[in-house]
C-alpha positions in Angstrom: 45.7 29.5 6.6 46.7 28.5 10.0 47.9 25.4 10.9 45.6 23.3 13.0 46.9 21.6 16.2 46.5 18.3 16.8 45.0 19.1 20.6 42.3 20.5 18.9 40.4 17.6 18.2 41.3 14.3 19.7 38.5 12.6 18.6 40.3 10.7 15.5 43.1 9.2 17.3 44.1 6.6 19.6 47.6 5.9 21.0 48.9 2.5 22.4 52.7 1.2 23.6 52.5 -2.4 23.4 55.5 -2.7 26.3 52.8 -1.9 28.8 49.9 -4.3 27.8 51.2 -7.6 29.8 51.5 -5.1 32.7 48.8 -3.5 33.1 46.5 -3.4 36.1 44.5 -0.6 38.7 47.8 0.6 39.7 50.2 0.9 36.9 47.3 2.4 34.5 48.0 5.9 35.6 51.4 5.9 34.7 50.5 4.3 31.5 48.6 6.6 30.9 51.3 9.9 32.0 53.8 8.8 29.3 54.9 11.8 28.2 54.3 10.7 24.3 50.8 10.2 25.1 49.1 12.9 23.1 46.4 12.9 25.6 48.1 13.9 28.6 48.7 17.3 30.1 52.3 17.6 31.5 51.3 20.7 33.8 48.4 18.5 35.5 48.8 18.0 39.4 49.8 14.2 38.6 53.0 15.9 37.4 53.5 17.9 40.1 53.1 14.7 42.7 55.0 12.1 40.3 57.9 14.4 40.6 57.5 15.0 44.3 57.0 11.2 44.9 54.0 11.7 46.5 50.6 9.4 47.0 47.6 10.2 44.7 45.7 10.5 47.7 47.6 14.6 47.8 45.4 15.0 44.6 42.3 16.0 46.8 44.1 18.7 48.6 45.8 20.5 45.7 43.9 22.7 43.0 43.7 22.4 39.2 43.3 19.5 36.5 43.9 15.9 37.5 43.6 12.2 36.3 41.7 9.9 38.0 41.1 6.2 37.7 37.2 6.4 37.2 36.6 2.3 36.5 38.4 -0.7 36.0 37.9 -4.2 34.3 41.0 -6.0 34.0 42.8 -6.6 32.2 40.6 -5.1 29.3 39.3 -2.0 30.2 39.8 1.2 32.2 38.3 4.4 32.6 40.3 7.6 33.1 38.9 11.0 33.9 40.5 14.1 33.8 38.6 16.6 36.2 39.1 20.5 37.0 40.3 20.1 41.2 38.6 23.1 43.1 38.3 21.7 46.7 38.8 18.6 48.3 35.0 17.6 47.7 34.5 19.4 44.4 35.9 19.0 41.5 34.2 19.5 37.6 34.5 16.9 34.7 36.6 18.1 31.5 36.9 14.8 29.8 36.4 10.8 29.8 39.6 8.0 28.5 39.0 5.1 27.9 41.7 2.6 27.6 40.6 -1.5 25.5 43.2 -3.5 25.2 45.9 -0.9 26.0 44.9 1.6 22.9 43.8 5.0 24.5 41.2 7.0 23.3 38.8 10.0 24.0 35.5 9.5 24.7 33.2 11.7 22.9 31.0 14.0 24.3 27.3 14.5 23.7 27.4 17.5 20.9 29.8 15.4 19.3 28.0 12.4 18.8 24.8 13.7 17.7 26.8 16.0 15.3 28.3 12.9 14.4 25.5 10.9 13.9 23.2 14.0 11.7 26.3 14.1 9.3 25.8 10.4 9.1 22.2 10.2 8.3 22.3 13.2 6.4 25.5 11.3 4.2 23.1 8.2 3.2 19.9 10.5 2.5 21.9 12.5 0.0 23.8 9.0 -1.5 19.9 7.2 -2.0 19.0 10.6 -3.6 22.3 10.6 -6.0 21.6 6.9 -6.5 17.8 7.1 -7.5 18.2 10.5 -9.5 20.8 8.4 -11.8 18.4 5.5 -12.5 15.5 8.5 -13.8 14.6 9.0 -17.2 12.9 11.5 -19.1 12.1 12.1 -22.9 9.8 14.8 -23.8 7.1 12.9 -25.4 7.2 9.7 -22.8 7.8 12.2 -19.5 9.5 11.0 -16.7 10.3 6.8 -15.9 12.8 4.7 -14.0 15.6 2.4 -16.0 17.1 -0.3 -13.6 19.7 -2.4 -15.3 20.2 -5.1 -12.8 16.0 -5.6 -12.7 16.1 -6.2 -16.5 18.8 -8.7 -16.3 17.3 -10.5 -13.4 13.8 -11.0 -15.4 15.8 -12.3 -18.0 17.6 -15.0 -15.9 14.7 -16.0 -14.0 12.2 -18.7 -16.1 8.8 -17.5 -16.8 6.4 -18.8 -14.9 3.0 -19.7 -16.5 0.0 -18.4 -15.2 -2.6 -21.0 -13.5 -6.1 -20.2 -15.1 -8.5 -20.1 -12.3 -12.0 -21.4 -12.5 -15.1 -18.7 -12.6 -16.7 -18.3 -9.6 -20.6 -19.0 -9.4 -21.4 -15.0 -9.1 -19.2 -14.7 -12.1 -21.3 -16.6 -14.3 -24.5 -15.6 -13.3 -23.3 -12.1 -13.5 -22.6 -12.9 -17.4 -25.7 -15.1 -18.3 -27.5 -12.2 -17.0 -25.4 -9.5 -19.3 -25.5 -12.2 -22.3 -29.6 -12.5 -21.8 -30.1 -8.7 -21.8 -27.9 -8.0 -24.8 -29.8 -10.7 -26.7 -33.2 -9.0 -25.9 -32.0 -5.8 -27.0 -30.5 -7.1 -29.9 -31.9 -9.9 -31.1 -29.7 -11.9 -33.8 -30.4 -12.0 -37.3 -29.5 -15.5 -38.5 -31.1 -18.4 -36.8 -30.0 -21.9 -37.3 -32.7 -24.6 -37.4 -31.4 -27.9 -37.4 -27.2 -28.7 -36.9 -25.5 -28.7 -40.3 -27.6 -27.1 -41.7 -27.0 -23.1 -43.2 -28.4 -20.7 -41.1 -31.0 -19.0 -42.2 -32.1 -15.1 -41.6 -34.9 -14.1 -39.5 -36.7 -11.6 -41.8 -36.8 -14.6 -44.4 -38.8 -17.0 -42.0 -40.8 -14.6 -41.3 -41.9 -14.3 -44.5 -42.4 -17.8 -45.0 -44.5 -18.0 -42.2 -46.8 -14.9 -43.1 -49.1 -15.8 -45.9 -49.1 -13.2 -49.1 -51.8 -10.7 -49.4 -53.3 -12.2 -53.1 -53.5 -15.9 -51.5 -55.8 -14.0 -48.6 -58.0 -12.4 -51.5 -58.6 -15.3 -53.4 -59.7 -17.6 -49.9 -62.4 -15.1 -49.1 -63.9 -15.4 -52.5 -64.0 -18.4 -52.9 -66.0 -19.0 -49.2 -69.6 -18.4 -50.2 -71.8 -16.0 -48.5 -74.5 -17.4 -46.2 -78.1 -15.7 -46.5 -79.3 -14.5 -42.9 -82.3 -16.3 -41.3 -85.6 -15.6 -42.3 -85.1 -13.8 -45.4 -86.1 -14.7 -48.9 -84.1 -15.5 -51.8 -83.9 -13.1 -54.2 -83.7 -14.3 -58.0 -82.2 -12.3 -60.8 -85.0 -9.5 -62.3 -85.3 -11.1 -65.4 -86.7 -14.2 -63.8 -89.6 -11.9 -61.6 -91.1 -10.3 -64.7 -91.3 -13.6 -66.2 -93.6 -15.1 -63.0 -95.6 -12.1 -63.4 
């Protein structure tokens, strides 16, 4: 496998030389920046070429090829540095954004990168709550599938049981059920009814009986009540007697 160089990706690492923090301000950052063991910096830039020449920046804009620019400035905290392809004196392309906070240089990211960086990201906690929840499943053939939490167990334990507040019926409620209670009694009535309180109850068929007279007392009544002779008909004597008057 072939090595990978550093240059590749400058993304992961910063670079700082604490000698030049007190000093640095909108004119020395350039040449904080151009230290030659600043991983950042490109020795065959045309900031080279005039540092060695002891020339102005301002010859920049009338040369060709890549540059560094100071882009913004906030002392004594932050600066900006761009590096930028020179093609004429009013044209030049972008190729990459420094930033320098409190004298540690690094590359600014560009736009692939971050979203790249932030997918991986979200996809990294999507797949961790899945590895998470997947070890907290159960499953036993005959109960099928359920979760097991250990901490939720031992926090019901520790917490005190509460006791449930019995709350009064409302007035729906109990009509609802004197209404249920009435027709179940009319469909089935009971069979033991208590008379008086303390004493046994008593069943229904029995009272009933009591109350209905039997069929031999009946008999007996209606021949003992004598039978009444119609109006205007003659009594009618036994034979016997009728010969004898004749």
């Amino acid at each position: 496998m072939a090595a990978v160089d550093i240059r590749d990706n400058l993304l992961g690492i910063s670079w700082v030389d604490s000698a030049w923090i007190p000093i640095l301000n909108n004119v020395t950052v350039l040449d904080y920046f151009s230290e030659r063991s600043n991983p950042f910096y490109d020795r065959t830039c045309n900031n080279e070429v005039v540092k060695m020449q002891r020339l102005t920046l301002d010859h920049l804009n009338q040369m060709t090829g890549v540059e560094y620019i100071l882009l913004h400035a906030q002392e004594p905290i932050l600066f900006i540095i761009r590096k930028q392809q020179r093609q004429t004196p009013t044209q030049a392309i972008p190729l990459a954004d420094y930033y320098i906070i409190a004298g540690v240089i690094y590359q600014a990211p560009d736009l692939g990168s971050v979203i790249n960086s932030r997918l991986l990201t979200a996809v990294h906690g999507i797949q961790s709550a899945f590895d998470e929840a997947m070890s907290y499943c159960r499953y036993h053939p005959s109960k099928g599938y359920w979760w097991h939490f250990k901490d939720q167990e031992e926090r019901d334990k520790a917490k005190p049981k509460a006791k449930k507040k019995e709350e009064a019926s409302s007035f729906f409620q109990r009509q609802r059920v004197d209404a249920l209670l009435l027709d179940l009694r009319q469909k089935f009535p009971p069979k033991v009814v208590q008379q008086k309180p303390g004493e046994k109850p008593v069943p229904v068929e029995q009272i009933k009986k009591e109350q209905e007279p039997p069929a031999e007392v009946v008999v007996k009544q209606e021949e003992k009540e004598p039978v009444k002779p119609a109006q205007g008909a003659t009594p009618k004597g036994p034979p016997e007697k009728r010969m004898r008057l004749q």
